[in-house]
C-alpha positions as CSV (number, residue, x, y, z in Angstrom):
1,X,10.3,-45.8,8.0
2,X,8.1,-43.4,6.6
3,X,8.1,-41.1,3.2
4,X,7.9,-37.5,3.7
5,X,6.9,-35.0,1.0
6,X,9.4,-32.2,2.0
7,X,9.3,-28.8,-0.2
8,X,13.1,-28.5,0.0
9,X,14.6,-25.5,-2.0
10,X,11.3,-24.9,-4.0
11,X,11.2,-28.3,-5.2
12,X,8.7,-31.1,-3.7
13,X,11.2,-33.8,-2.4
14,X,10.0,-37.3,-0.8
15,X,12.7,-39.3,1.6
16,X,12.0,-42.7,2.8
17,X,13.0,-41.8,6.5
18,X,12.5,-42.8,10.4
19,X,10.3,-40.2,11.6
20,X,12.9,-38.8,14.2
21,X,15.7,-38.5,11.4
22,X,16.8,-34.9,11.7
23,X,16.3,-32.8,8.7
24,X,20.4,-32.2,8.5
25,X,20.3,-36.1,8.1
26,X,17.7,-35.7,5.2
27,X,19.4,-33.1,3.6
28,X,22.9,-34.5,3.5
29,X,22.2,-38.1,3.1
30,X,19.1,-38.5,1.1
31,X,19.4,-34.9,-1.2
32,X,23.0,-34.9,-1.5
33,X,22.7,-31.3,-0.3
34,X,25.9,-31.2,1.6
35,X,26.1,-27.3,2.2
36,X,24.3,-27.7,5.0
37,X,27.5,-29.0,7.7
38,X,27.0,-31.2,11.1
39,X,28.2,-29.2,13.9
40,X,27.4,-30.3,17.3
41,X,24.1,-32.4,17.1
42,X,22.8,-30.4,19.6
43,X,21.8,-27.2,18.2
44,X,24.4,-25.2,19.7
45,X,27.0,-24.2,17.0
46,X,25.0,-23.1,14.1
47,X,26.5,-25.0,11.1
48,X,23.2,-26.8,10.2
49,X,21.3,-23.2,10.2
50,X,18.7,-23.6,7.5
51,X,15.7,-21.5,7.0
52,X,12.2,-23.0,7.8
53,X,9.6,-20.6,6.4
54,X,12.2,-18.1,6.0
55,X,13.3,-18.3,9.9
56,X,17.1,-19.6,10.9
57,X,16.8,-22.7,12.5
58,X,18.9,-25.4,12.9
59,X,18.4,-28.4,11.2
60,X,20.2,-31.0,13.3
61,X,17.6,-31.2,15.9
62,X,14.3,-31.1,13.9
63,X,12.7,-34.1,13.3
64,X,11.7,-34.6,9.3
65,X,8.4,-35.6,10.9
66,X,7.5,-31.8,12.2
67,X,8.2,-30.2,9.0
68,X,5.0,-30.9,7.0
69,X,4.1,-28.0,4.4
70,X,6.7,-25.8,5.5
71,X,9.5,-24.6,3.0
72,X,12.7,-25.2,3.9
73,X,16.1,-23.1,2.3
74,X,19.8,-24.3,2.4
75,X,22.4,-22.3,1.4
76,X,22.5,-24.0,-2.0
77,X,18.7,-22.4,-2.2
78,X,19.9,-19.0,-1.0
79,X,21.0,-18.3,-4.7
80,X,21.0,-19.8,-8.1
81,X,24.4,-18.5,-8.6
82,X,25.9,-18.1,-5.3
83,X,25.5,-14.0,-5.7
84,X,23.2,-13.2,-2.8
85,X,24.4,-9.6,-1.3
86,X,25.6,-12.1,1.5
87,X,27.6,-14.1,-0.7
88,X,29.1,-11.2,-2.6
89,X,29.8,-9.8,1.1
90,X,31.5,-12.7,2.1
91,X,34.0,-12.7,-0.5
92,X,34.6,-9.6,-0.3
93,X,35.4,-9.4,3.2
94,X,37.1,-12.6,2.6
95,X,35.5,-13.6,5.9
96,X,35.8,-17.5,5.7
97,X,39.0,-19.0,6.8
98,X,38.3,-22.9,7.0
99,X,34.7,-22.4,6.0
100,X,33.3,-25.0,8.2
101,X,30.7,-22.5,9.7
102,X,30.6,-20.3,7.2
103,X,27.0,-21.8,5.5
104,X,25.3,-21.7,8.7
105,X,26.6,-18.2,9.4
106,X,25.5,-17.0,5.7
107,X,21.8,-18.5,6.7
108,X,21.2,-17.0,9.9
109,X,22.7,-13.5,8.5
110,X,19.9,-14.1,5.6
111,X,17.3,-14.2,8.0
112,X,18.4,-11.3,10.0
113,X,18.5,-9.5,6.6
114,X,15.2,-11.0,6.1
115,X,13.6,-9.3,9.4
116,X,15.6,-6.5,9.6
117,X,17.0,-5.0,6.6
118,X,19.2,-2.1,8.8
119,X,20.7,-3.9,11.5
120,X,22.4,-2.2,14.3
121,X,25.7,-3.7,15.5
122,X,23.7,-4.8,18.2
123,X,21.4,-6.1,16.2
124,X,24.0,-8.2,14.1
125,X,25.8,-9.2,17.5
126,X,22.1,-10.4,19.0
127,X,21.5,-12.0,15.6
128,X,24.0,-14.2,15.5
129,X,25.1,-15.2,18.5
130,X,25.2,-18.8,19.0
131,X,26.8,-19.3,15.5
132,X,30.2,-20.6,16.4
133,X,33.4,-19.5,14.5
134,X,36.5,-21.4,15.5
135,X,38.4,-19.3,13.5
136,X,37.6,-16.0,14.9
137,X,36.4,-14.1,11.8
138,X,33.5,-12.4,13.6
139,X,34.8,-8.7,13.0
140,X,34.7,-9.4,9.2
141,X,31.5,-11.6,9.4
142,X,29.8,-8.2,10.7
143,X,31.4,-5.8,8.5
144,X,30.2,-8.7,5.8
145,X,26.5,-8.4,7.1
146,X,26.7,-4.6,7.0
147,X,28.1,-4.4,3.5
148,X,25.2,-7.1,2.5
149,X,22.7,-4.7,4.1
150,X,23.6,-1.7,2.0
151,X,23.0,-3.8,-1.3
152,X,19.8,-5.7,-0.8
């Protein structure tokens, strides 16, 4: 076990972890940040996307050990108030169904939105590829992005 002075959120946060403990763990168990949902363990469903420095990444396979100085952003960071243009979006596209995915998909359209404030269709369908729906809602997640696009 180690501590680790993590900047989580905008807030200096130290865990008593194993090196290796992925930062998902860290965030769920040891910050009670729970928006942040377990997916696959293998980074290849998106529902631990989190933004490191600003960039999507997901959080299920990077060690607490390589984050150092870096600032890391969780959907419960995206907002004060849960009214990002992406959250408003959401709602009213009434995009989620279960949910599940939906945190992961809001942080990876965040950082899209970050980079490129007038994506293409393309640009949204490139984007977020590799964040996994089960539910299907990928015409209103991108009609969702767009919408967020026009009011940031």
């Amino acid at each position: 076990m180690a501590v680790y002075s993590i900047n989580v959120n905008g807030r200096r946060q130290e865990v008593d972890v194993d090196p290796d403990t992925p930062v998902l763990w860290v965030l769920r168990d040891h910050l009670n940040l729970v928006g942040t949902k377990y997916g696959c363990g293998i980074a290849q469903c998106g529902a631990c996307t989190v933004h490191l420095n600003g960039t999507a990444i997901r959080s299920c396979s990077l060690p607490v050990s390589s984050v150092g100085n870096s600032e890391i952003t969780t959907i419960e960071g995206l907002s004060e108030k849960a009214d990002h243009a992406l959250q408003n979006a959401w709602r009213e596209h009434d995009v989620p169904q279960c949910g599940y995915c939906q945190a992961g998909q809001i942080m990876n359209a965040a950082s899209l939105l970050a980079q490129n404030p007038n994506p293409s269709d393309q640009d949204i369908e490139n984007a977020m590829n590799g964040n996994i729906c089960r539910c299907c809602t990928y015409n209103k997640i991108k009609a969702a992005i767009k919408t967020a696009a026009e009011n940031i």
